[in-house]
BAMAR-902275 format. One record per atom (N, C-alpha, C): x, y negated, z negated; residue in one letter. Coordinates in steps of 0.001 Angstrom, whole numbers, plus 500000, padded with zeros to 6 digits. Example, Ala and Ser with C-alpha at 12.3 -4.5 7.8 and 13.67 -1.06 7.14 Angstrom:
513190505690492200A
512300504500492200A
513200503300492200A
512850502250492920S
513670501060492860S
512900499970492130S
***
This chain:
479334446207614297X
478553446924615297X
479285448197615731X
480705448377615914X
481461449290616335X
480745450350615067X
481442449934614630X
481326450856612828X
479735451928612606X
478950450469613005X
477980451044612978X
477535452038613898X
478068452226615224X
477731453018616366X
478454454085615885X
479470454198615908X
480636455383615415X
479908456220614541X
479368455642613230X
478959456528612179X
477266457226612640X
477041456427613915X
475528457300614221X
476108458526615119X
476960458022615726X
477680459271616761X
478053460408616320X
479066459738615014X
479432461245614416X
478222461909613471X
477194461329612935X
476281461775612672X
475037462716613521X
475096462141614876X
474449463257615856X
475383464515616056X
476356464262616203X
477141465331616996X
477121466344615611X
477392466027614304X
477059467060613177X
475512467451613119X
474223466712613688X
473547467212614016X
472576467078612771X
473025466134611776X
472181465532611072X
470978464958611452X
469340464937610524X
468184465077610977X
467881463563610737X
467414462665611531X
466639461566611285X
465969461459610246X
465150462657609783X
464040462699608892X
463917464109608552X
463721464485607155X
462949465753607256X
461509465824606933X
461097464920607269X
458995464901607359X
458715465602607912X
458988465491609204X
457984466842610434X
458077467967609704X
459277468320609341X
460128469918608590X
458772469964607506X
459034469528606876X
458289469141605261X
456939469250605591X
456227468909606634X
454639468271606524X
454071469884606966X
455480470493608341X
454766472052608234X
455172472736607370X
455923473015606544X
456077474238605582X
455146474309604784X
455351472610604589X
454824472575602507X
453544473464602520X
452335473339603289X
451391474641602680X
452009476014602324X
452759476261602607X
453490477767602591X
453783477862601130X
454856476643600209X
454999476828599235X
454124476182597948X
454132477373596988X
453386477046595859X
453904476942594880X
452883476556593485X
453313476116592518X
453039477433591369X
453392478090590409X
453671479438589623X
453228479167588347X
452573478940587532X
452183478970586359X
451958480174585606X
452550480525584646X
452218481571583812X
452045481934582083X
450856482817581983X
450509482478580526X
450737483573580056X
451293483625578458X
452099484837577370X
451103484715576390X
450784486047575918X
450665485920574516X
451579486224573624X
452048484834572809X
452831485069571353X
452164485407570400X
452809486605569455X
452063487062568139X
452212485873567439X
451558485874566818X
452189484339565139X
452726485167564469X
452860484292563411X
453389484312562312X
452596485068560902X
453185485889560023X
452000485962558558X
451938484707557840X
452529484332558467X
452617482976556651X
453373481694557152X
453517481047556406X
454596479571556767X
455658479676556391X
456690481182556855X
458001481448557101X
458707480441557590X
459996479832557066X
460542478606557447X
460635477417557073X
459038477231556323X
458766475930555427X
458628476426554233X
458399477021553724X
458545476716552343X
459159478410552015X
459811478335550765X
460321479912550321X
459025480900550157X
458882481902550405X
458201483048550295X
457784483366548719X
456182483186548083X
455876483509546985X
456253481784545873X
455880481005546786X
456718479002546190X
455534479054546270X
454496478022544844X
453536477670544828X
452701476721545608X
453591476036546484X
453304475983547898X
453133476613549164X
452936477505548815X
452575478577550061X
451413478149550177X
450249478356548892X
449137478154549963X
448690477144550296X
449315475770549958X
448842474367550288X
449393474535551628X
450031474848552518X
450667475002553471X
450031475731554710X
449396476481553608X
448876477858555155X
447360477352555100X
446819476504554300X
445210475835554396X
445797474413554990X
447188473967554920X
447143472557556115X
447210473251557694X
448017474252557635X
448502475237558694X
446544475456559564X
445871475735559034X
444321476312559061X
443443475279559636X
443706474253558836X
442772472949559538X
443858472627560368X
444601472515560715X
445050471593561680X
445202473025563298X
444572473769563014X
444564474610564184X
445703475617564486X
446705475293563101X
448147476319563459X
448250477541562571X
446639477706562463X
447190479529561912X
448062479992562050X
449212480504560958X
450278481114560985X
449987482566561639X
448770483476561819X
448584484507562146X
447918484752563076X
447813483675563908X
446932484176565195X
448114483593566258X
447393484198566631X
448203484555568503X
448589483102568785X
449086482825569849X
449204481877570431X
449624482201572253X
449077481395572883X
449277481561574416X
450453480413574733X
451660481340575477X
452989480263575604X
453028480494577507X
452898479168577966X
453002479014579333X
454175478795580252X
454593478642581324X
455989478689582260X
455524478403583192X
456421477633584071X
456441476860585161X
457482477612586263X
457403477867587388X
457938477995588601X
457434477722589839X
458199478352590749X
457651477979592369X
457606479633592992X
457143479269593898X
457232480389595165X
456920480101596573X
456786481073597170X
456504480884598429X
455266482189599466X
454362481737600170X
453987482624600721X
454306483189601707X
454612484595601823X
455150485285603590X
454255486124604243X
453053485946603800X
452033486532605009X
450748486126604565X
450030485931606089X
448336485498605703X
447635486233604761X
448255487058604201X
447393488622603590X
447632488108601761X
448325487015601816X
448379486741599921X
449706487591599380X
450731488099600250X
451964488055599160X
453039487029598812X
453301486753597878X
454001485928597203X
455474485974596937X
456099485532597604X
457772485834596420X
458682484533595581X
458145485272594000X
458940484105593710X
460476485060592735X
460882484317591320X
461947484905591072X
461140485995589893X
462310487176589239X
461783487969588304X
461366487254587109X
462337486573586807X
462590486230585313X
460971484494585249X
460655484183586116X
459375483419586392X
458351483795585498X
457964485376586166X
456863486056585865X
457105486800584805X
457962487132584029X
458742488139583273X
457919488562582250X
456973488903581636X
456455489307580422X
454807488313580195X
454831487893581524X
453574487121581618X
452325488247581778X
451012487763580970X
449861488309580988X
448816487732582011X
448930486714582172X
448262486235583610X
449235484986584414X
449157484985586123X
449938484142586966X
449164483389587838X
449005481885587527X
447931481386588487X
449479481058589563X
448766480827590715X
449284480151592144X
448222478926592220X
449135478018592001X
448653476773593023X
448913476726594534X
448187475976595167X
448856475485596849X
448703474318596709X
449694473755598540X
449987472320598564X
448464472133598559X
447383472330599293X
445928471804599130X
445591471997598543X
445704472364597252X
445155472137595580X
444374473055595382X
443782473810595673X
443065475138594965X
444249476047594564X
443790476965593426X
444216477866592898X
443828478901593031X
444645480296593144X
444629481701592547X
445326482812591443X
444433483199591234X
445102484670590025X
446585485403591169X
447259485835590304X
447807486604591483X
448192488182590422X
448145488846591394X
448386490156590301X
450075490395591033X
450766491148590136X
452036491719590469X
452326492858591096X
453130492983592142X
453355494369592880X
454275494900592664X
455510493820592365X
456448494528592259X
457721493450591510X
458716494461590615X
460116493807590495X
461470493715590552X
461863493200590711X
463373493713590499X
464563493052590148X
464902493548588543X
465502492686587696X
467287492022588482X
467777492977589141X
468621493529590111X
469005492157590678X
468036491518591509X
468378490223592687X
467386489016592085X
466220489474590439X
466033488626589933X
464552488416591313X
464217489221592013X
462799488631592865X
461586489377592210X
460680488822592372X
459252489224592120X
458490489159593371X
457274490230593574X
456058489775594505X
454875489708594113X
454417489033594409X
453113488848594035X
451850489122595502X
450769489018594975X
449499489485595716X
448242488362595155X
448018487640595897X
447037486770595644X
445528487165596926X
444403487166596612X
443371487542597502X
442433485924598206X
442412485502599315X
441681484753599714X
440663484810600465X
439662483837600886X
438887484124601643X
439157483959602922X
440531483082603448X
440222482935604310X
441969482728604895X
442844483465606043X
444425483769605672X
444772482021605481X
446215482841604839X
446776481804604029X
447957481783605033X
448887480367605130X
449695479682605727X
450974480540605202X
451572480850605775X
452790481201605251X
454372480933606374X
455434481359605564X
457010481411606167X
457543482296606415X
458527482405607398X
459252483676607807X
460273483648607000X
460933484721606959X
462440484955606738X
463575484385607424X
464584484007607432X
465600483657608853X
466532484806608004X
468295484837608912X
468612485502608532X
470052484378607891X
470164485006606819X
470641484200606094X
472203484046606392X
472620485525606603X
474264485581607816X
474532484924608424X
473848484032609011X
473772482822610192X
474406481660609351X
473751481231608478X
474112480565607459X
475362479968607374X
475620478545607847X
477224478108607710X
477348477059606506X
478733477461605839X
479067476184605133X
478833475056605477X
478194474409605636X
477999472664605926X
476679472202606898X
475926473534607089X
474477473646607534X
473696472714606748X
472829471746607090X
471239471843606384X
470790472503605720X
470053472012604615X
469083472709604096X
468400471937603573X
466857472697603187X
466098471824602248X
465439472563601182X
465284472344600223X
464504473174598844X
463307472314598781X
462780473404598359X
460708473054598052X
460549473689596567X
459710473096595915X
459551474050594690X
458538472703593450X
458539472931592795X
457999472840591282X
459045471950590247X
459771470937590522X
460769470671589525X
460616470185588183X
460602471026587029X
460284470429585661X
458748469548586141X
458210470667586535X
456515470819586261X
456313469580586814X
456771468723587708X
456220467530588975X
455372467682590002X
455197469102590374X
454561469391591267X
455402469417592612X
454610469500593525X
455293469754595058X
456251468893595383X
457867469481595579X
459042468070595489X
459840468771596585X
460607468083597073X
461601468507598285X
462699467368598094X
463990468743598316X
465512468028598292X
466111468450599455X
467123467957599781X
467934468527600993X
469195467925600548X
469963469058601383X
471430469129601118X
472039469842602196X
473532470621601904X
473877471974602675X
474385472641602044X
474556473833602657X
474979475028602328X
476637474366601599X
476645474552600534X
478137474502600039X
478945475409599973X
478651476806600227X
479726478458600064X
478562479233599911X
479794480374600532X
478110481604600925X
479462482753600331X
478381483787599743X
478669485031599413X
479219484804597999X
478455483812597085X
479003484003595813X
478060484913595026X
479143485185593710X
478823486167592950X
478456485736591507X
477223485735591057X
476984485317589676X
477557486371588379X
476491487660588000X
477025488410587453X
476063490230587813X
475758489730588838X
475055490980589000X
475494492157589921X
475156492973589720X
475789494220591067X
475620493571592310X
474312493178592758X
473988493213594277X
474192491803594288X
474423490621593663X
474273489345594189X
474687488969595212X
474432488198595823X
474415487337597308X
473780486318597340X
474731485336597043X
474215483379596749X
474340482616597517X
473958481717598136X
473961480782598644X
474343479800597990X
475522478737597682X
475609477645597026X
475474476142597905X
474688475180597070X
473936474347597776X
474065473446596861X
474097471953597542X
473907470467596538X
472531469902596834X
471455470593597510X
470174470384597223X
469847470663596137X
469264468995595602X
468949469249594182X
467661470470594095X
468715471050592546X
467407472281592343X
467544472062590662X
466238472053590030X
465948471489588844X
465166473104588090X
465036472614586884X
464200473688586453X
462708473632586591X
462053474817587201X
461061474855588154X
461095474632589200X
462277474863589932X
462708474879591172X
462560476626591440X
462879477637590114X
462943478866590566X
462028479624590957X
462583480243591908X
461816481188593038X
461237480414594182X
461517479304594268X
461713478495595343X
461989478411596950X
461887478402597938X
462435478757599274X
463443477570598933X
464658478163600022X
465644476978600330X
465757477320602108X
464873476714602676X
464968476488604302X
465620475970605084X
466433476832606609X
467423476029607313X
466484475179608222X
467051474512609047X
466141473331609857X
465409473894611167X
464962475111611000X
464409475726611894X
462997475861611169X
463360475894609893X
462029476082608752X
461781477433608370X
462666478489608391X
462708479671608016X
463371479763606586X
463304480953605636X
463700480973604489X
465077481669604370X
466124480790604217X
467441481820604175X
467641481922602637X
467254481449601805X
467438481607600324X
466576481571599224X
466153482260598020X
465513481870597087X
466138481596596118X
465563479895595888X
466222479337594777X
466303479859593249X
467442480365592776X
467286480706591698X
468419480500590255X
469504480103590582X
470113479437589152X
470702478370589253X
470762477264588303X
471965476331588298X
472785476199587544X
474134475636588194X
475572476130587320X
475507474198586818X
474815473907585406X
475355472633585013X
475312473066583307X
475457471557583046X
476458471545581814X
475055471238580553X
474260470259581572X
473013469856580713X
472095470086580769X
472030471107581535X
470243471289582279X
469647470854583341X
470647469930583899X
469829469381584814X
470921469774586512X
470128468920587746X
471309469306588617X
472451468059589155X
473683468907589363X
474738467833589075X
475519468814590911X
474416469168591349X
474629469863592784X
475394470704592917X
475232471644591818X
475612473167592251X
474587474249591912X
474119474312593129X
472737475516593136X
472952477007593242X
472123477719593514X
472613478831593969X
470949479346594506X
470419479740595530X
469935481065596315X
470261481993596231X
469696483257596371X
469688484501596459X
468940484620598131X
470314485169598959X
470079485065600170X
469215485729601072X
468451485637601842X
467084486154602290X
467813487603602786X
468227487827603234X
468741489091603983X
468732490071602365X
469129489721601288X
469155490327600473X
467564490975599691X
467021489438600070X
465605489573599205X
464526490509600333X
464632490143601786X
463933491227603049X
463732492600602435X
465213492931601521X
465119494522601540X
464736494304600417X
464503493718599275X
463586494019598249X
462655493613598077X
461703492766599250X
460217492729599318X
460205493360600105X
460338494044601682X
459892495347601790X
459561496420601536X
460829497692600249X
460656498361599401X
459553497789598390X
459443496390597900X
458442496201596710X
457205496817596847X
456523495924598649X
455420496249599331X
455112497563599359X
456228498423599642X
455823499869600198X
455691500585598807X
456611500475597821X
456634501494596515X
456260501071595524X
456084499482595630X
455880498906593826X
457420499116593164X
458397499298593696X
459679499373593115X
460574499280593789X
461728499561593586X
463082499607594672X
464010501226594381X
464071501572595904X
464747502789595684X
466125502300596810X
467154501955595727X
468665501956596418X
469259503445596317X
470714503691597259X
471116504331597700X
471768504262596324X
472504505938596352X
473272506427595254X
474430507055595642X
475792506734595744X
476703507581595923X
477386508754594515X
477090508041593723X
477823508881592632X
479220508829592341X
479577507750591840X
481239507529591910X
481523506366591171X
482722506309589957X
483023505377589500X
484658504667590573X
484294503609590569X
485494503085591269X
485858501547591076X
487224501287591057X
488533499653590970X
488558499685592396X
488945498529592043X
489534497505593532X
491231497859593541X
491287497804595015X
492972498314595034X
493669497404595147X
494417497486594025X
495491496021593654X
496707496319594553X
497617494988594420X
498946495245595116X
499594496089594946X
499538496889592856X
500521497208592118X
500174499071592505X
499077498874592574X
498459500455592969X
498465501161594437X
498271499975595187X
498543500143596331X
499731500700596778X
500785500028596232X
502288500370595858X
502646501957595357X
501760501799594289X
501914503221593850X
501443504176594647X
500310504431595131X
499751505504596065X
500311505595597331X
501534504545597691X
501990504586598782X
501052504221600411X
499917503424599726X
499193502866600685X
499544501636601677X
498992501752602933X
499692500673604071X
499091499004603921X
497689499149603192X
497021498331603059X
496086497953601839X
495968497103601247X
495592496353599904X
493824496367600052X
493333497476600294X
491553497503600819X
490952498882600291X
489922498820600462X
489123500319599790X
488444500239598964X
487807500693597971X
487848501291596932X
488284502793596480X
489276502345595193X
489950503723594015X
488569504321593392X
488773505848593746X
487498506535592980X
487927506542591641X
487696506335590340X
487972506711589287X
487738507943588747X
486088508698589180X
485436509253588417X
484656509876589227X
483833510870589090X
483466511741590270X
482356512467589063X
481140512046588652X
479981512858587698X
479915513938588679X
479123514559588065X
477789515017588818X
477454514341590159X
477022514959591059X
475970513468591666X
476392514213593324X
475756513629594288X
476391513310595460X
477650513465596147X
478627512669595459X
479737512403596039X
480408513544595608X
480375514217594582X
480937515261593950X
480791516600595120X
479242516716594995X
478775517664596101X
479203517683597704X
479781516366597858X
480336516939598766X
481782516862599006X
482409516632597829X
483973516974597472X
484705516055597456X
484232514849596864X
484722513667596759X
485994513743595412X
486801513288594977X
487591513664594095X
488220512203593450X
488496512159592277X
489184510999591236X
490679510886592670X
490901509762592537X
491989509562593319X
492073509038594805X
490743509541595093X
490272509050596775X
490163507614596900X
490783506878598392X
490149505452598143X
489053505833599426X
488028505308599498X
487240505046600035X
487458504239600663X
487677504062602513X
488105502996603133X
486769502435604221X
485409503571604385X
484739503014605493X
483624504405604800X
482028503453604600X
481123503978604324X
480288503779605583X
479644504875606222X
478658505027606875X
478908504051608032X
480217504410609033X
480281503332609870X
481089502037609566X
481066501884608738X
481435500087608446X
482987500457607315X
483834499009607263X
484669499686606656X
484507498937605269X
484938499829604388X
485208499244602763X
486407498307602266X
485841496959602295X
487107495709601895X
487256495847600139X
486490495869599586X
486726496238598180X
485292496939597610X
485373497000595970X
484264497237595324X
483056496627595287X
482380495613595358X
481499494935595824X
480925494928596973X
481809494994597642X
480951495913599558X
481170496594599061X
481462497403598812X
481172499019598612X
479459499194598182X
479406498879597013X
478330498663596145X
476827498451596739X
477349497223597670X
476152496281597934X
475690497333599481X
476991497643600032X
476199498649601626X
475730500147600962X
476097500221600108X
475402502124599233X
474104501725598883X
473515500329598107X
472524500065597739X
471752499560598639X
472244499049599512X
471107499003600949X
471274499997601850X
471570501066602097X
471068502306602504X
470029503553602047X
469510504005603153X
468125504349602615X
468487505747602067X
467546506235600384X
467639506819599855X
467591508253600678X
468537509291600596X
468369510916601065X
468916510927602208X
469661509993603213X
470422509357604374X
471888510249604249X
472078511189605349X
473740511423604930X
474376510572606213X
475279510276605317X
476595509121605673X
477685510152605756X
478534509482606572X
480243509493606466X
481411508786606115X
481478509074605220X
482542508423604189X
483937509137603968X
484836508394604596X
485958508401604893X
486947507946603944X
488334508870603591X
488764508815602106X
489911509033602661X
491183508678601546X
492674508632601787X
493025509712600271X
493492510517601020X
493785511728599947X
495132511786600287X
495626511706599033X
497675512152599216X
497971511829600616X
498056510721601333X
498259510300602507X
497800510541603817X
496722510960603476X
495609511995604982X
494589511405604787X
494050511369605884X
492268510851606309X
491379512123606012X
490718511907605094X
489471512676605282X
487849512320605398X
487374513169606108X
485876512630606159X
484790513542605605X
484470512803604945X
483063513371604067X
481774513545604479X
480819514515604173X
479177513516604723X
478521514261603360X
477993512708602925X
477458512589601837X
475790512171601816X
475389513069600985X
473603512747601354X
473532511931599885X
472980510810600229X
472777509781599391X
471684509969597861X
471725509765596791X
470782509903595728X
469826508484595701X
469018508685595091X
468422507596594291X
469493506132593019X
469946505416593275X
470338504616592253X
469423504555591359X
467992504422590741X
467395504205589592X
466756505060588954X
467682506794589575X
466877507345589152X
468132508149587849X
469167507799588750X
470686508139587870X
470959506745586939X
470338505544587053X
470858504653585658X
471100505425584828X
471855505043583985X
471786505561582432X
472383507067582864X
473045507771583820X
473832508655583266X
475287508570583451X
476134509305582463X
477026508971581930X
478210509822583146X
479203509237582934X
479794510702584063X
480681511181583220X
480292513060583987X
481582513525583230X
482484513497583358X
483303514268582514X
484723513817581835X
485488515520582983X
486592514722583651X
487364515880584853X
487400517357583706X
487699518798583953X
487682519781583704X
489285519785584469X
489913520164583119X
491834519984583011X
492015521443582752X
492958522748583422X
493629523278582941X
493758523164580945X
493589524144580283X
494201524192578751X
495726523891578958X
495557522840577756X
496334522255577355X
497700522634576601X
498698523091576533X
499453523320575855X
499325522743574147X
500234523114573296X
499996522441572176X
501557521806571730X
501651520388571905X
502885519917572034X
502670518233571122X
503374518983569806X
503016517961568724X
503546516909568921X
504815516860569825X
505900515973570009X
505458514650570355X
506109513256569863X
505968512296570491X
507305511741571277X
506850510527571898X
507625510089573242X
507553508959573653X
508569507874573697X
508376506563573770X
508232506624575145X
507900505943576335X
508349505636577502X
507103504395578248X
507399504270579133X
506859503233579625X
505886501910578917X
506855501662577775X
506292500685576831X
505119501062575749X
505066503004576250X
503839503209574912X
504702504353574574X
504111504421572935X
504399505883572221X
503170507030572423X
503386507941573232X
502697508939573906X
502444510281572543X
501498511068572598X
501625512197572017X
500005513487572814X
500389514585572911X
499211515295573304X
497932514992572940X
497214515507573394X
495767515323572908X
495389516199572231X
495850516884570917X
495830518096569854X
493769518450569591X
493812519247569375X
492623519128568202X
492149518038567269X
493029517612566146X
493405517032565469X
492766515293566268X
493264515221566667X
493605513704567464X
491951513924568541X
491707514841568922X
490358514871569363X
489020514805568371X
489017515479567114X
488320515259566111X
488806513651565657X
489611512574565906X
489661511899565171X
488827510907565762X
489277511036567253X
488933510190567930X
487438510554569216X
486631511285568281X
485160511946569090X
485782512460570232X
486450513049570849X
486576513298572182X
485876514493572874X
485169514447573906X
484672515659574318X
486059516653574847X
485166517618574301X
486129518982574348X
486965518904575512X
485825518607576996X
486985518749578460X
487935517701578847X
487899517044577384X
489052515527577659X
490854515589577290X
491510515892578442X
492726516811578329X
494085515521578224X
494974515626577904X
495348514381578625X
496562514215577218X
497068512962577192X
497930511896576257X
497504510823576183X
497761510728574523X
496372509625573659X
498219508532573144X
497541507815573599X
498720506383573378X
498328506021572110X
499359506560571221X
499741506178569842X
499714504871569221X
500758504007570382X
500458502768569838X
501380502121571754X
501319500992571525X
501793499617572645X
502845498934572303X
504024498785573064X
504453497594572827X
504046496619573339X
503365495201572325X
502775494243572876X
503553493215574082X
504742493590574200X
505867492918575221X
506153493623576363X
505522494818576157X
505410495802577665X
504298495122579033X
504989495964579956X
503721496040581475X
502585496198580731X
502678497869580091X
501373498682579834X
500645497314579127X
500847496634577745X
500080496165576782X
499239494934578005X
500580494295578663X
499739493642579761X
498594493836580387X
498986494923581357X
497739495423582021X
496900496188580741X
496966496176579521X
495558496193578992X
495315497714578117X
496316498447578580X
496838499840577891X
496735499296576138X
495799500187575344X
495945500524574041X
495645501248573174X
495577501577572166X
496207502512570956X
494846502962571094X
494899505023571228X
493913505916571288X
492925505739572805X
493654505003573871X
493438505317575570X
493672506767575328X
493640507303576499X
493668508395576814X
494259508774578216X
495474509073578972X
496042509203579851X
495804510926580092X
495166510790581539X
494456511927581547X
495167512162583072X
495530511448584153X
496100511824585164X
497837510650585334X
498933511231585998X
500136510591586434X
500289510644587777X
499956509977588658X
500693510281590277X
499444510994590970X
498654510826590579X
497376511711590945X
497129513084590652X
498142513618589705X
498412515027589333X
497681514844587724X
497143516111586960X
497071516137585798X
498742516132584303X
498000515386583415X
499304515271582896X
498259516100581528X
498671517537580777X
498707517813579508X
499818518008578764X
500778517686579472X
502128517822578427X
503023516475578544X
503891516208577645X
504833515269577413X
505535515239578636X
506097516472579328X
506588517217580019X
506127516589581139X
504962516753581614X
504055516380582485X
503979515165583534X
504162514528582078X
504445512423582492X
505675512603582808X
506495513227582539X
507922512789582747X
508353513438584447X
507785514814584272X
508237515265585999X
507292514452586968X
506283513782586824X
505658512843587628X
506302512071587703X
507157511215586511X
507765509739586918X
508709510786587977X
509391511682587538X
510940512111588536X
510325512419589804X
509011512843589766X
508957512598591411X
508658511823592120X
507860510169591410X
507252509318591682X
509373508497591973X
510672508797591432X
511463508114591651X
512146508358592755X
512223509819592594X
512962510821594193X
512329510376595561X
510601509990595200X
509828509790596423X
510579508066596621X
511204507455596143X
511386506080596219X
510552504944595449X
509032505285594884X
508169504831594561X
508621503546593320X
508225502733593173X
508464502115592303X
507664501707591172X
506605502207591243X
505579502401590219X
504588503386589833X
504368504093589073X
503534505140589161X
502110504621588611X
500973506012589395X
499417505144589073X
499415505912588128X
498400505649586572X
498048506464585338X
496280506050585741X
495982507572585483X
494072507114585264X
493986507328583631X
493429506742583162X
493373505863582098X
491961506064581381X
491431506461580433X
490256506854580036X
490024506139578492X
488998505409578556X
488570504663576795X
487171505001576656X
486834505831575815X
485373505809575582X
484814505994576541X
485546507504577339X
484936507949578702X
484637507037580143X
484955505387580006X
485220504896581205X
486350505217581864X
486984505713582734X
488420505911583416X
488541504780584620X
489842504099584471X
490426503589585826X
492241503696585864X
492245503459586919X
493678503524587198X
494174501854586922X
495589502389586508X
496681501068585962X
498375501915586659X
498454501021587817X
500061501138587911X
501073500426587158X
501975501039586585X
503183500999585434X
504612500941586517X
504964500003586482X
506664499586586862X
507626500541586398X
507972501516587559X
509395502550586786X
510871501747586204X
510744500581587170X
511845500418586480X
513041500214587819X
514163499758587561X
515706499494587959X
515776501007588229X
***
């Protein structure tokens, strides 16, 4: 009896639910069931079964004929998901990859009628879709909560579609917040509410009955769930069904800047107080350029807020509104500077490349030079024709590595391109070497190299040494 009282006690005071029916009996109209139909081309022939021009071909493609499997006609291939509704007016959000290449999308509801739904919008980005379904008469729907609220060891419950069962509900809690799958903007929710396939695009609701997550991948071994979920957290998805609604697309913020995370070893090198920011690498065209942003800057605080690494960085540029000037605050050769930067379009710059820095001419210095675990030599003509280089690519092309060096470690190899030392330009042999002597006089114990392969550049700090 003790035992038994104890474990209800500590069970109230965590605030665990008697039941989640009441929860369940109001949402469930809200969420639906996602069906969607493809047309597959066929086939010409009975490719696969028998060899091509085998006097069995055509006994094959006349069994193929009667039995209804024309090798050359179409075929309609169907998919299963979930969603959810967020306003009486028929919009829908479920995940991208659901609807992905589908030619028509019915919606089921918990009360069993169906609708067409046409598409408004996508975005491959956070993986959400919206949809637009028309009724006669408004439809039940869920709010948003905010998903920041969100604690490790919270409640939750998932609604959805699991391997085509129809209307199913799991509950669990929040297991870790702010994970990262593999995308720029992700923001996950991880959860041991079972989530199955046809769980995606799913709500995952806190016990208030608001949507802090849409269910969308699982991390198992077999397909099935072994309780590690993941959401895509509502605060994330707000700003891309809003933009969906308004544009049919998503317009994120654009700074214009390639940039690393600031390691211990770099930190060291730049003589920085603190292990935070983001290292600019690269400076195109763009924005950040325009307003004098430069290779070498760390970026410590965008628009107010401060910059902990590359990923905030990323994720607060892409939720700021497009043509917005910000102040962005930078650590140049040991000084604060502040920028104001009017923001671009992100999807409208995909796909361009950045250019390559504009170096002082180069001396012509055939010489090579062992040092810091690589064999160094100019960047000649010669060595630029060998190795495609655009003309404004100035620098020292690493000959070869010792595989027992720092450099080969951190990842330095044969035909890189060392294009800056100490934050200074290096075109001579000469160059690298009065950088290390001032990077030693200053006390420094490692110098930063920006580092260029096939026109990506980042910085790698190199150990001077005893």
């Amino acid at each position: 009896m003790v035992l038994i009282l104890s474990q209800s006690l500590m069970a109230g005071a965590q605030g665990a639910p008697k039941s989640f029916a009441d929860l369940a009996d109001r949402i469930s109209p809200s969420v639906v069931n996602i069906t969607t139909s493809t047309t597959v081309a066929g086939r010409t022939g009975p490719q696969g079964i028998v060899p091509e021009g085998s006097p069995f071909e055509d006994f094959f493609r006349e069994f193929q004929d009667r039995n209804g499997g024309g090798g050359d006609r179409p075929r309609r291939s169907s998919a299963l998901g979930s969603g959810f509704v967020i306003s009486e007016d028929g919009f829908v959000v479920t995940n991208n990859h659901v609807i992905d290449g589908a030619d028509e999308i019915q919606v089921e509801f918990f009360e069993g009628f169906e609708l067409p739904a046409e598409l408004v919008g996508t975005d491959p980005n956070t993986d959400i879709a919206l949809l637009k379904v028309s009724a006669d008469v408004p439809l039940k729907f869920v709010n948003f909560g905010d998903s920041d609220t969100a604690r490790v060891g919270d409640w939750v419950m998932a609604m959805g579609n699991p391997l085509g069962q129809g209307f199913s509900v799991s509950a669990g809690i929040v297991s870790a917040r702010n994970r990262a799958l593999s995308g720029t903007y992700d923001d996950y929710i991880q959860t041991d509410a079972a989530i199955n396939r046809g769980n995606s695009g799913g709500p995952l609701f806190n016990m208030a009955g608001d949507v802090i997550g849409v269910n969308t991948a699982i991390l198992s071994p077999n397909g099935g769930s072994i309780g590690i979920g993941f959401s895509m957290a509502s605060n994330v998805v707000v700003r891309v069904v809003n933009q969906l609604k308004e544009f049919g697309e998503t317009r994120r913020g654009w700074l214009g800047v390639r940039i690393q995370d600031v390691t211990d070893d770099v930190a060291e090198a730049m003589g920085l107080e603190t292990v935070a920011g983001a290292l600019v690498t690269d400076v195109p065209d763009g924005p950040a350029k325009d307003a004098g942003m430069e290779a070498g800057d760390v970026i410590t605080s965008f628009d107010g807020r401060e910059v902990e690494d590359t990923r905030g960085l990323v994720r607060q540029v892409g939720n700021t509104e497009v043509g917005k000037t910000v102040r962005v605050v930078v650590l140049r050769e040991g000084a604060t500077e502040t920028l104001r930067v009017t923001l671009g379009r992100r999807e409208e710059a995909e796909g361009t490349m950045p250019a390559a820095q504009d170096d002082p001419q180069a001396e012509e210095d055939p010489a090579e030079l062992e040092i810091l675990g690589m064999t160094l030599s100019p960047v000649t003509e010669a060595v630029r024709e060998d190795l495609n280089l655009d003309d404004t690519v100035k620098g020292l092309v690493v000959v070869s590595v010792d595989e027992a060096s720092e450099a080969f470690e951190k990842g330095l190899r044969e035909n890189d391109v060392i294009t800056e030392a100490g934050q200074s330009a290096v075109l001579s042999l000469g160059d690298l070497q009065d950088r290390i002597d001032d990077a030693e006089e200053a006390g420094r114990k490692s110098l930063l190299l920006l580092v260029r392969r096939g026109g990506d550049p980042r910085f790698v700090a190199l150990s001077l040494g005893d």
